[in-house]
N, C-alpha and C positions, 0 to 999 in steps of 0.2 A: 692433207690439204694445207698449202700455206697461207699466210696470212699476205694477202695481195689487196692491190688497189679494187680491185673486184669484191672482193668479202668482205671489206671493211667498209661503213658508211661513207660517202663525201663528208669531210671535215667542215664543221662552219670557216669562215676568213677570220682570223687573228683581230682583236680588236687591240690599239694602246690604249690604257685611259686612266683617272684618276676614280679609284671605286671608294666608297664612304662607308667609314666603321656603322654597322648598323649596332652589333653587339661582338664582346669577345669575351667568354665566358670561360671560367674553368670545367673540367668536367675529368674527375679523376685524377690522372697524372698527366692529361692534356688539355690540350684547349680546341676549342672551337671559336672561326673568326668568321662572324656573320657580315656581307659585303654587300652594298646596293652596287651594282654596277652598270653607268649608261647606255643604253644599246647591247645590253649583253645578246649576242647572237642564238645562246643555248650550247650544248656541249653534247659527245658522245661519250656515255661510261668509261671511264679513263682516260680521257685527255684530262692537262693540267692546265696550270698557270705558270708564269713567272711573275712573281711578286715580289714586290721591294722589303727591304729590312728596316719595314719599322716607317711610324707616319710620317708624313712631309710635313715639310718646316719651312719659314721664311729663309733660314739657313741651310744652305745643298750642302748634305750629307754624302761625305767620301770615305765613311770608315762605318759601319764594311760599304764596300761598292758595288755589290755585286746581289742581286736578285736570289731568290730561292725559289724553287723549283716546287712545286704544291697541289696533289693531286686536288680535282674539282670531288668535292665529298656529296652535296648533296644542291640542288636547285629548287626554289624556293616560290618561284613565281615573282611578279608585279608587287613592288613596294609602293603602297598605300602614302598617299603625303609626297609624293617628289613633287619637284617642282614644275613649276608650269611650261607645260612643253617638253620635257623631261621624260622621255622613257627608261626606267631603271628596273631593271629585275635582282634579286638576291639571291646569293649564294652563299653556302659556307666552303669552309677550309678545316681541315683536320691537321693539328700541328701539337707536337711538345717541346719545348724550351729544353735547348739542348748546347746553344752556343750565344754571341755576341746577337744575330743579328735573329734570331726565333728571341730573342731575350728583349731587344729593341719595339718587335710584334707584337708580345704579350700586353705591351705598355700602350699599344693604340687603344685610343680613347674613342667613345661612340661620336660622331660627327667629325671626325678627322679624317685626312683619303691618303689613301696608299695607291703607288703605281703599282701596275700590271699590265701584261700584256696576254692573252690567251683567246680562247683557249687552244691549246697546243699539240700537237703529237698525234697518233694514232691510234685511236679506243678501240675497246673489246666488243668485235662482230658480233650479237645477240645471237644468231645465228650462223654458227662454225663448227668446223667437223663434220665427219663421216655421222656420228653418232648426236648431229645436233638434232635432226627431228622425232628420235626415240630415245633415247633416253638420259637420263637425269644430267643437271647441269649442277656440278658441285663447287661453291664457290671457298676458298680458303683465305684466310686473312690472318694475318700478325704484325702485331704493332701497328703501328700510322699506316701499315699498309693497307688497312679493314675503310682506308677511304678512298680507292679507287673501286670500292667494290658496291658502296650501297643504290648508285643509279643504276647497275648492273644487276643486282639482284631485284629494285624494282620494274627495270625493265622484262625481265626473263619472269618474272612473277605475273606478268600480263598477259605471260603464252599458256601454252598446252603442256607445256616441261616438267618434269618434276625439280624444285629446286630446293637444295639444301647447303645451308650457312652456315660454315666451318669459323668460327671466331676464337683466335687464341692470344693468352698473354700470362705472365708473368703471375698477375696476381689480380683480384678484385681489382683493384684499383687502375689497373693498367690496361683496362679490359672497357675502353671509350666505344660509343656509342650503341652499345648491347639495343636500349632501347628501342633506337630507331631504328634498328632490325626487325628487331622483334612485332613493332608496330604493320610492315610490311604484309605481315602473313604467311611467310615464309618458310618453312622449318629449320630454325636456329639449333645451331649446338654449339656452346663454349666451352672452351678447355682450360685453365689453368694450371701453370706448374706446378703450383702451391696447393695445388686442390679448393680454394678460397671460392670458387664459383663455377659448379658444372664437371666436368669430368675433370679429374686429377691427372695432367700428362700434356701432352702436346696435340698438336692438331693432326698429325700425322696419323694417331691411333684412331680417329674418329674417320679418315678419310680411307685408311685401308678395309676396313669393314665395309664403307660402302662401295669401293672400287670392287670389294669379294663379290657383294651382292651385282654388281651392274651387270658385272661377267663382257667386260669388256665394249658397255654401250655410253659408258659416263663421257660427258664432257668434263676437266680440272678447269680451273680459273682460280689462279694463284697467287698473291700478292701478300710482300712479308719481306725479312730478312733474306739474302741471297742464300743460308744456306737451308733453310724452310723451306722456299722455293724450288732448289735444290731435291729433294728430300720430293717434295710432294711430284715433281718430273717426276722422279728415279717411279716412285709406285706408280705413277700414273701407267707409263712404257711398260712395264712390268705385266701390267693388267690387261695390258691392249685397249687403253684408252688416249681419248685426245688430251691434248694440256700447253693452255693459255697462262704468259707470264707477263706480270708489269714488272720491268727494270725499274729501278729507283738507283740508276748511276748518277753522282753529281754532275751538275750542268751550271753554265755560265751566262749563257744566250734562251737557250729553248732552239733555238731554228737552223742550227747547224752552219754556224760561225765559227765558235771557241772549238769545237772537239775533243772537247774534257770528257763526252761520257761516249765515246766509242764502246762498244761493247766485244769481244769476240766470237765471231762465228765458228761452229762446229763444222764446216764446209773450207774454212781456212777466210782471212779478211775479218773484216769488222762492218758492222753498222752504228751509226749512228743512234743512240735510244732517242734524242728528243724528234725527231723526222721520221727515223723508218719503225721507230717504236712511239710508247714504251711500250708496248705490247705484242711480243711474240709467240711463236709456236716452239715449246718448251725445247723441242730437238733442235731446232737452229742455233743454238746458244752452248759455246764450248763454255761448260761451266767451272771448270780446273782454271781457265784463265778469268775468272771474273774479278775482281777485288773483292 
């Protein structure tokens, strides 16, 4: 079953606007950028933003120029105290300080606004696959990519599904938002390479056990580095299950302008990740050509 205009929810309309640092906090080896944002529409599990590097200033910033692409992590509800007339709802962002312009971010101050424009792209169907009304929905995450997954595991934790939360990194510390998973109700499993928290390995070994056990009825939902992702396909196909991917190719625009994050197809051609993604069906994506 592919991922069609059919399967996937109607998107909300893109909003522009200036959102207000509510908080931007460490947490581990990342951060979290807490956002009131006015008129926020609401979002589907996996769509993002484009968001500016770094707050605005009486002085227009041209170095860097260019927006960052930032999956929507968690939605917050109605911010208490906006101002009169003012509808604002909050959100976070899942980010680590990696360059110039995550580095210019870290530095927004609480009552400062950052542009954005979102929310963007194509989220993850709650309901997909042959095997979405029986059995379990496994979701996978690595690195910054464990925040395109947490309104998706709360949503699918409101059905009849069995769901289970594959969470991997590096080491303790690398290993951002465990809690707010955990809080969910979920059934959590962490993996570290280091063995520092939870099983010692990768996320792969915890996902093929239960791909053994599904016997072919699992839904994947997979978001991480391209070759994790990668990796978590390959078993998926293997098992006879389905498998759900978020690209995380760089982007310039979000709306399919720039065509920086073309991705290519396993059928021959390219899609676009910010418009016909970021989220696909693991087989449509020739993964030898990804970067």
């Amino acid at each position: 079953m592919a991922v069609t205009e059919t399967s996937v929810p109607s998107p909300h309309a893109a909003i522009r606007s200036q959102a207000r640092v509510l908080e931007n906090r460490v947490e581990g080896s990342g951060r979290i950028l807490t956002l009131a944002v006015p008129n926020w529409p609401g979002s589907i599990p996996g769509q993002f933003l484009m968001i500016g590097a770094g707050a605005e200033s009486e002085v227009v910033r041209h170095d860097p120029l260019l927006p960052r692409p930032m999956a929507v992590y968690r939605e917050l509800g109605p911010v208490k105290g906006a101002a009169s007339g003012l509808s604002e709802r909050s959100i976070e962002l899942l980010y680590r300080v990696v360059g110039r312009g995550t580095t210019l971010l870290s530095e927004a101050e609480p009552g400062e606004s950052i542009s954005m424009v979102g929310p963007l792209g194509r989220g993850f169907p709650v309901d997909s696959g042959a095997n979405a009304s029986s059995g379990p929905a496994i979701l996978v995450g690595g690195g910054t990519g464990i925040a395109s997954l947490f309104e998706l595991a709360k949503a699918l934790g409101e059905t009849d599904r069995e769901v289970v939360v594959i969470l991997g990194a590096r080491s303790a510390l690398d290993l951002t938002g465990k809690d707010d998973f955990s809080a969910l109700g979920v059934e959590l499993v962490c993996t570290t390479e280091d063995g520092s928290v939870g099983l010692a390995g990768r996320v792969t070994d915890p996902l093929l056990a239960r791909l053994e056990a599904a016997q072919g009825r699992a839904t994947v939902f997979a978001v991480g580095p391209t070759p994790m992702m990668k990796a978590c396909a390959e078993l998926a196909a293997r098992h006879g299950s389905d498998c759900l991917v978020s690209l995380e190719n760089p982007m310039a625009c979000g709306f399919g302008v720039c065509l920086g994050c073309a991705a290519p197809r396993a059928e021959g051609g390219f899609s676009l990740v910010c418009k016909e993604g970021p989220v696909f069906e693991a087989r449509e994506i020739d993964w030898e050509g990804l970067p």
